[in-house]
N, C-alpha and C positions, 0 to 999 in steps of 0.2 A: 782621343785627346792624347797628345805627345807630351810627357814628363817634360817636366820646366818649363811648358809654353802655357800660355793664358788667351785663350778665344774671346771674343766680345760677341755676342749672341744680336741675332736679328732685330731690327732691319740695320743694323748699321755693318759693314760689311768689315770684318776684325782682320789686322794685319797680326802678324808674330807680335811680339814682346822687343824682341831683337831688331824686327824694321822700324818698329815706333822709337826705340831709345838713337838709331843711327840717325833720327827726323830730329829727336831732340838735342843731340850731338853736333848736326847738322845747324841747326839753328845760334848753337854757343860760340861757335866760329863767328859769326856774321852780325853777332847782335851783344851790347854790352850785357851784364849781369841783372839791370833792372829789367831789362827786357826780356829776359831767359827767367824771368817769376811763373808769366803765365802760361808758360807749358810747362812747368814745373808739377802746377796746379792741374795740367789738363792732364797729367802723365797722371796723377794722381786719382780726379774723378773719374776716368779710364779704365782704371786697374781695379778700381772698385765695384765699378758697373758690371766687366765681366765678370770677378770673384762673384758677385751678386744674382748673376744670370747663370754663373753655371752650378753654383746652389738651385736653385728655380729650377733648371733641370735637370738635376737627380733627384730634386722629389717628383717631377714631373715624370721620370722613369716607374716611382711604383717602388723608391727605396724607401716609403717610411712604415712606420709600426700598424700593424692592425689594433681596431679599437675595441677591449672586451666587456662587454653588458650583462650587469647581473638585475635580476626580478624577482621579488618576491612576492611570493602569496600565502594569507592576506595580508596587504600592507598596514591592517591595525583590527583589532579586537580586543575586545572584553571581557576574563575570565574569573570564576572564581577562584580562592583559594583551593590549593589541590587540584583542579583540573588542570587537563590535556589538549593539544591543540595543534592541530598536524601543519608544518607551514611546507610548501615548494618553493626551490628556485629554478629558474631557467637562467643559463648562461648560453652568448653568443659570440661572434668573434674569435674562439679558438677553440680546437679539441679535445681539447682538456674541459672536462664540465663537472671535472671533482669540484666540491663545497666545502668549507669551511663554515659550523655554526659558532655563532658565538653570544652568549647575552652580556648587556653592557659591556663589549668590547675583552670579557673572557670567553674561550674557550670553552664549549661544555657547559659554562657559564657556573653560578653557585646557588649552593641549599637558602640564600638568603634573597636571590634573585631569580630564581629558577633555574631548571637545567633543561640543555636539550641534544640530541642524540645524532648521532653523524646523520640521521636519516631525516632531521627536522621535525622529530618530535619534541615538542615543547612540554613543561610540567610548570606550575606557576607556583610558587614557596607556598609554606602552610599558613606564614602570615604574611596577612598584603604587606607590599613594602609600601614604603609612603611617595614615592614617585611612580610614572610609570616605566618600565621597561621595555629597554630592546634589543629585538633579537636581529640577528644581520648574517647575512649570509654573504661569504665571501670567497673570492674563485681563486682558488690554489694555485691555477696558473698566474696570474696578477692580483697580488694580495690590495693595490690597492682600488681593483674594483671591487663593490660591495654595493648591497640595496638593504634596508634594516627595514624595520616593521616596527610600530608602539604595539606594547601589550599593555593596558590597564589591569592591576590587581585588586578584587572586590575581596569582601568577606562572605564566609558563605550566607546562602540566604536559609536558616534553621527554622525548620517550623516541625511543631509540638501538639499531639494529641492528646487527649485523656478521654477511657472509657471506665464508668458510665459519664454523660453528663450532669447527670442530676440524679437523686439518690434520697431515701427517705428509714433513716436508721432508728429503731428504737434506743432508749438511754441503757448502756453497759453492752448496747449489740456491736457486731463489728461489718463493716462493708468492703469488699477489695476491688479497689482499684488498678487500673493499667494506663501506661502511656505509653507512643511512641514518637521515639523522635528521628526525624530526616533533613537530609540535606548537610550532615557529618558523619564521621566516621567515631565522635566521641556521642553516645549514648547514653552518659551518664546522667538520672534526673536525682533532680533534691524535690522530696518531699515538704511542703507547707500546707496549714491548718489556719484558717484567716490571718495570713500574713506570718508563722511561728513555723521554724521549720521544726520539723518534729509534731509538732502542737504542745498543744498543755491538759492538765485536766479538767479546766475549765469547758476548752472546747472540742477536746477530743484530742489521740494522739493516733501518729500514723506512723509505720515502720518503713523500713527500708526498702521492703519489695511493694508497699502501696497499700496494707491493710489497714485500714483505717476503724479504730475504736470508738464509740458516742463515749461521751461523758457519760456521770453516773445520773447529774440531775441533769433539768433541761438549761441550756445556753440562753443568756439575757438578748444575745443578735444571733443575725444569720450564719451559718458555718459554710465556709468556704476549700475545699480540698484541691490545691495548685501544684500542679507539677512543671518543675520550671528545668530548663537545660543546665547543665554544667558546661556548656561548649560555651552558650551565648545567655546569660541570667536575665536580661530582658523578653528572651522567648518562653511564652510561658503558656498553659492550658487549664481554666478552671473549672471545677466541679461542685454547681451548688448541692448541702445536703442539709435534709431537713429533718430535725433532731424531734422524734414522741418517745409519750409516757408508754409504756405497755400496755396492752388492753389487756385485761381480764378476758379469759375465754375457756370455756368449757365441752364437754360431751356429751349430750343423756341419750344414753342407751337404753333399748327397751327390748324384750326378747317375748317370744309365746312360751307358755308354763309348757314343761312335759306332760307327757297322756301318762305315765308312770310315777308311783310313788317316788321322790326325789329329798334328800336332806338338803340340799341346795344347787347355787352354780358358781362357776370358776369365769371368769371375766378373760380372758385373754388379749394382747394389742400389739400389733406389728408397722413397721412402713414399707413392707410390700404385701398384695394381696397374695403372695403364695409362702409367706412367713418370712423368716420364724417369729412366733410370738413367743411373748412374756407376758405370765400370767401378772395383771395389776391389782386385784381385788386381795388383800391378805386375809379373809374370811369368806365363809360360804358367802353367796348371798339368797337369801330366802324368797326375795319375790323376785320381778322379773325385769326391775330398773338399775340401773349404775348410773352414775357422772363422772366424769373423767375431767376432771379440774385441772391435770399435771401436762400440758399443752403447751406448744409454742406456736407464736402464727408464723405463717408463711409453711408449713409444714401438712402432709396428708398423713393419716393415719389410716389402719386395718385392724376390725373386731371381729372376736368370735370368743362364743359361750360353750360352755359343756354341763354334763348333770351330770351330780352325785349320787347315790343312792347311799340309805343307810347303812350298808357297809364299808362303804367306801370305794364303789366299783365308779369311774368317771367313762362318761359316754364320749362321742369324738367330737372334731368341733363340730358346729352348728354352719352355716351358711357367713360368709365372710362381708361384714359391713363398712362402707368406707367413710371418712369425715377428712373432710379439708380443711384447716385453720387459717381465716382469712389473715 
C-alpha cells in the first residue's frame, strides 16, 4: 500500500482516491449542487468501507496481541488457623511465567490475612478473619491477568486429654494428674475442681502442675477434676474422683522363738526386700508377736526380726517377710 492512497478491499474492485475524486469532479461540472449530494455521500461510505477493510486486514495479517492465561491450583480450600497450603500457577501465552502472589489484592499479603511466598506458599493468620480470603496469582508479564483462589479461615479444632480418668483418693491424700492438649501451639491448661478453678477446701484443691489434694472430711456430691484449655475454655477433659475415709490397717507379725537363751527381739521394717530397715519396736519384745499399726494403703512393706541375748549381743536378721497394704 502506497502512502496517501486508500484501496477498497474485495470483491469490489478499488480505484485510487485520486481517480474517484476526478469521477466526483467530473460529475460537478454536469449536474447542479443538489444533485452532487449523493456522491457526496457515496465518496463518503466509500472511504469508510476501505478505512474499515484495511483494518480487517492488518489483523487479518497476525498484528494483534497474544492472549496471556493465568491458573491456579487449588482454586479454593479450607484451612485452619496457622496452617499452610502450597498453591501452583500455570501461565500461557508468553515466556515470561514469573508470578506475582498476592492475598486480597496485597502483595505478600498481611499477618491479618495471611501471607504468602514468591513460591505460593500460603500461611493462614493466627485468627480467622471474618471473610474469606484470596489469594491470586498474577503474571508479571500482564499484571492484568490473574486467576485467585477462596481460602476459608477456621479456628483450630483443640482437643484435650486428662490422665487418669477416674481416681479414688482418700480424705487429706493427694492424686496427680496430667493432661494434653492438641491441635495448638498454646498448651496452657487451667485447673477446676467441680467447676472452682483452683477448687476449695470443701472439695479439694489442685495446683498448677495437676496435683490434686482430697479434702480433710468427705464431700456432700461428687468431685469432678477438669482440665480445660487456655487456647479454647470450651475445650475441656473431666476426671471423675471419688473421695473415702481411711481404713484402718495393720500388721501382725509372728516369728519362731530362738533355740537359744534370748532377753528378746528387735522388730525391723523396710520397703525394699533387700533394705535398709528401721528398727520400729522401741522395746525388746519378749514373745514372738508384733503389730504394726503405723501403715498406709496402697504401700508394700519388708520385715525382719533379730535376738538379743542377755548381754546384749543381737543376732542378724531373720528371713525377710513381706506385707502389701491394700
Amino acid at each position: 500500500m502506497k502512502a496517501g492512497e486508500i484501496y477498497a478491499c474485495q470483491p469490489l474492485r478499488c480505484t485510487s482516491q485520486r481517480a474517484l475524486w476526478n469521477f466526483v469532479s467530473h460529475k460537478r461540472s454536469q449536474q447542479n449542487w443538489l444533485m452532487r449530494v449523493p456522491s457526496l455521500i457515496l465518496l463518503a461510505i466509500f472511504a469508510t468501507f476501505c478505512t474499515y477493510s484495511a483494518v480487517a486486514q492488518y489483523a487479518s495479517n497476525g498484528f494483534h496481541k497474544k492472549m496471556i492465561e493465568v491458573s491456579i491450583s487449588p482454586s479454593s480450600s479450607t484451612l485452619q488457623v496457622g496452617q499452610s497450603l502450597q498453591f501452583t500457577a500455570s501461565i500461557s501465552g508468553t515466556g515470561n511465567t514469573a508470578v506475582i502472589w498476592l492475598v486480597n489484592g496485597t502483595p505478600g499479603g498481611t499477618s491479618g490475612v495471611g501471607t504468602v511466598t514468591s513460591s505460593g506458599m500460603y500461611k493462614a493468620p493466627v485468627s480467622a478473619p471474618f471473610n474469606p480470603v484470596s489469594v491470586t496469582a498474577q503474571s508479571a508479564a500482564r499484571t492484568t491477568a490473574s486467576a485467585s483462589a477462596t481460602v476459608s479461615i477456621v479456628p483450630a479444632t483443640i482437643s484435650i486429654s486428662i490422665s487418669p480418668t477416674n481416681a479414688s483418693v482418700q480424705t487429706g491424700h493427694s492424686e496427680q494428674f496430667s493432661a494434653a492438649v492438641t491441635g495448638t501451639s498454646n498448651t496452657a491448661i487451667k485447673w477446676l475442681v467441680s467447676g472452682v478453678q483452683g477448687g476449695n477446701p470443701t472439695v479439694g484443691t489442685i495446683a498448677y502442675a495437676g496435683l490434686y489434694t482430697a479434702p480433710a472430711t468427705l464431700p456432700s456430691a461428687a468431685v469432678v477434676v477438669t482440665a480445660q484449655s487456655s487456647a479454647n475454655p470450651n475445650t475441656s477433659a473431666s476426671a471423675g474422683v471419688t473421695i473415702t475415709q481411711p481404713v484402718s490397717h495393720d500388721v501382725s507379725l509372728s516369728w519362731k522363738a530362738s533355740s537359744l537363751p534370748v532377753a528378746g527381739y528387735k522388730v525391723y521394717r523396710g520397703t525394699q526386700a533387700a533394705g535398709p530397715f528401721t528398727r520400729i519396736n522401741s522395746t525388746l519384745e519378749t514373745g514372738t508377736v508384733y503389730i504394726d499399726s503405723l501403715v498406709t494403703s496402697g504401700k508394700t512393706y519388708y520385715y525382719a526380726t533379730t535376738s538379743v541375748d542377755s548381754s546384749g549381743m543381737e543376732s542378724g536378721y531373720s528371713n525377710v517377710a513381706q506385707a502389701a497394704i491394700p
